[in-house]
N, C-alpha and C positions, 0 to 999 in steps of 0.2 A: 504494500500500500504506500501510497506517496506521502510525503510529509505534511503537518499540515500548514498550511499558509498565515493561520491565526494558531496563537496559544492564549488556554485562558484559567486563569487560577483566582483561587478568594485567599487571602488573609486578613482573618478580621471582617470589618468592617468594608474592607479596599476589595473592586477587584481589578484586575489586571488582564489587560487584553494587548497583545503583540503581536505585531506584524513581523511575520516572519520566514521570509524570505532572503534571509543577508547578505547571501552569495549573490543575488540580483539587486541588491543598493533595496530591498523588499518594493520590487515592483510587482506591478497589478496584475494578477492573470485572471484566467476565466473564474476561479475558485475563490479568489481572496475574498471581493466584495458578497457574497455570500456567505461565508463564515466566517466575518467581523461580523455580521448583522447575526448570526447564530448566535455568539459572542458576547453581543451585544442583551440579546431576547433572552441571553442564560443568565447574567447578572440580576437584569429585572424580576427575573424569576424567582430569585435568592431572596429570601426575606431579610436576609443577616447583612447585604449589601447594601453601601449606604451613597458609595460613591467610585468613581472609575475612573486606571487612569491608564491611557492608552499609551503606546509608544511603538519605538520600533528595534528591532535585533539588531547589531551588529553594526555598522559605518551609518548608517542612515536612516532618517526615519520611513521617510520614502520617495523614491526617484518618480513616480509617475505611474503610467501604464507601460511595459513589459513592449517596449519598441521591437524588441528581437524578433517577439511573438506576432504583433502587429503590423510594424512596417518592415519590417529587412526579409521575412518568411516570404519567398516568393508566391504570386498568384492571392484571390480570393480570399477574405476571413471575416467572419462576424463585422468587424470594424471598419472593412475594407471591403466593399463588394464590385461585382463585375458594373458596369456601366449596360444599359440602366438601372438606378439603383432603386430599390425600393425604402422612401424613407421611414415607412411603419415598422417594417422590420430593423433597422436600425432603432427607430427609439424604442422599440419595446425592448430592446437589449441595454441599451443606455440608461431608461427612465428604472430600470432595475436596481443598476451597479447606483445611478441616483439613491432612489430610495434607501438602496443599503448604506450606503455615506450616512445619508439623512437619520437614519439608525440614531448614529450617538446623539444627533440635536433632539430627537424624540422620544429619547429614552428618559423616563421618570426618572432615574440614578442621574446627577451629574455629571458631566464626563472634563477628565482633565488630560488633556493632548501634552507630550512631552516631545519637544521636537530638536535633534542634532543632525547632525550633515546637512541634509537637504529635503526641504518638504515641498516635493516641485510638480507641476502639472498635477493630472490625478490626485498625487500624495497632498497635494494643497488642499484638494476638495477634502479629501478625508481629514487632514488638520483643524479645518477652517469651519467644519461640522459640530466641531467641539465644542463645549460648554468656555472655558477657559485654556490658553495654548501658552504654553511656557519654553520659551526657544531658548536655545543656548546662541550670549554672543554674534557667535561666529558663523549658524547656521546660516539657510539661503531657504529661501521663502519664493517662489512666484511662478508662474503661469506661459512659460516659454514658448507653448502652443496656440496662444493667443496671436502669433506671427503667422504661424499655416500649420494646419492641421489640427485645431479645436477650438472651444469654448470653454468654459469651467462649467458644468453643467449644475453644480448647485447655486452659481452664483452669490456665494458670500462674501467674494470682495467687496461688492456695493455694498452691504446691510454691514460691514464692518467699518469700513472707510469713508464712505459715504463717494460722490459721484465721480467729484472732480480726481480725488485720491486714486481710485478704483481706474478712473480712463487715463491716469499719468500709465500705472502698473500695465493694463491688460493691452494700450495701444501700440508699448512696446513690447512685451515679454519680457521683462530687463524683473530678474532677479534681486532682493535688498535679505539684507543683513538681517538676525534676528536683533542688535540693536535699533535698525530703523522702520524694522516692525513695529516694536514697540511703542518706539517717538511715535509713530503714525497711527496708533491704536489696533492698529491692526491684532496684534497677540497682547496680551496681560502683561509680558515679563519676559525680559530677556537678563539674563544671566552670564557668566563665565562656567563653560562647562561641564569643569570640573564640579561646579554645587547644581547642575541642574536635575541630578536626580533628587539629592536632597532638598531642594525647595519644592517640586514636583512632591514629594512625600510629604511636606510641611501642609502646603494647600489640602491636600488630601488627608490628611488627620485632622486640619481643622474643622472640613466638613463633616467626618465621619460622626463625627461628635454632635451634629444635628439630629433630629428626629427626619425621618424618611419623611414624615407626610410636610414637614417645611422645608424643604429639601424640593419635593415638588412643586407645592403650592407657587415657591418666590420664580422657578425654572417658568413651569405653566405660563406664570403673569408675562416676562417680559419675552419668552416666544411669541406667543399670542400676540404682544404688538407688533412682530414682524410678520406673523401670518395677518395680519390686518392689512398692513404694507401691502397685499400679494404676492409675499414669496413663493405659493405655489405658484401662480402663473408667470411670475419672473420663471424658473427654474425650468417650467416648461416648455417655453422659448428657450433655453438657454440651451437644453439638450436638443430640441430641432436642429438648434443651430450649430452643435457638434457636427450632428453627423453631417449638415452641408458642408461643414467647411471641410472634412475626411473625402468630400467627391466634388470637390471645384475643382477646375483645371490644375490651381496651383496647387492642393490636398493631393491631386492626385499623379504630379508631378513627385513630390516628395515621395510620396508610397515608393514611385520605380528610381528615385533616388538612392532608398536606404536601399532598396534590393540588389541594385545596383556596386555600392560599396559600402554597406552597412549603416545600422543606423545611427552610429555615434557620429562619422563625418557627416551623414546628412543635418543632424542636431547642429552641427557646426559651422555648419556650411549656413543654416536656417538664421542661426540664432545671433551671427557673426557683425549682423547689423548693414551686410550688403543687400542693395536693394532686390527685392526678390520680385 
């Protein structure tokens, strides 16, 4: 049996959900967003759970969606389809791995995102889903896809940043520090490394220490005014608009770019800031 892509343990009051994929920087594959949300449904389930804090194995929290898988794999795949595409079949594949993101924001537990190396494309969505995000320093935060070949499909740049912020980040793909996450609101707190697991555990015992039902009740209230906002129909557009940008010309230029010579020089060749 294959390994699994999410681990998930209780201590205490805490539980603990990891991404764990580290030999791949824990990038996305068909399995992951599926059993974060198992993950996720198993904590809530725990009466003795009070609070959650996610993270990721090894070098990074998480590189994105599993380019190897997606763009460099010659011909056809879920993400990637033959021309003409059908866009229903894309989003009901999309609006999925969506919703399992959306997991931690709707999960009655709090959830606390612990983030090092790199929380980039995809892994942003899943960070950015979190109740509170605690980056280290030095980490890289941002949405590189946003130049060709996607959207962010839960859209929490905006609801975090607010517009102006959000269109500096997504109109370039341009990466920032988890120190100027934090100046920019983006994350709670950024840190020096070396204490990010230990502040990440500080937050997380100060909650645990709540009663569950005000733990939900204060989460409930201030979700509820971004689902007032229309985050659902923001995020619905936003995943349309994944999949069109996976089969524009220039989406689909890229595709036979990584195929071509892999997908890291294609990321570099993309991301390098020449005009595409």
């Amino acid at each position: 049996m294959s390994e699994p892509t999410v681990l998930y343990e209780r201590d205490g009051r805490i539980a603990r959900i990891t991404l764990n994929r580290p030999r791949e920087l824990n990038a996305i594959n068909d399995a992951m967003p599926g059993e974060l949300a198992a993950a996720v449904a198993e904590a809530n389930r725990d009466d003795a759970v009070h609070v959650i804090v996610l993270a990721g194995a090894g070098r990074a929290f998480c590189s994105g969606y599993d380019l190897k898988l997606y763009a460099e794999r010659p011909g056809p795949n879920p993400g990637s389809q033959d021309m003409p595409w059908d866009p229903m079949i894309d989003y009901r594949m999309m609006s999925a791995n969506t919703a399992a993101f959306m997991s931690l924001w709707r999960s009655a537990k709090p959830v606390i995102c612990r983030v090092h190396g790199y929380a980039v494309a995809g892994g942003s969505d899943i960070a950015l889903c979190a109740d509170l995000v605690v980056m280290a320093d030095d980490a890289r935060i941002g949405y590189p896809p946003a130049r060709v070949w996607g959207c962010p499909t839960t859209a929490m740049w905006v609801y975090r940043v607010g517009a102006e912020r959000a269109k500096r980040l997504l109109l370039t793909g341009d990466l920032v520090t988890g120190r100027e996450a934090a100046a920019m609101g983006l994350v709670s707190q950024s840190v020096p490394e070396a204490e990010l697991a230990a502040t990440a555990e500080g937050l997380a015992a100060r909650m645990a220490g709540v009663p569950k039902n005000q733990l939900m009740m204060q989460k409930l209230m201030v979700n509820q005014a971004y689902e007032n906002m229309g985050l659902a129909g923001t995020q619905l557009l936003a995943t349309l608009f994944d999949g069109i940008a996976r089969h524009t010309p220039e989406g689909r230029a890229f595709k036979r770019r990584a195929e071509e010579v892999g997908f890291k020089q294609a990321v570099d060749e993309r991301d390098s800031g020449a005009a595409i």
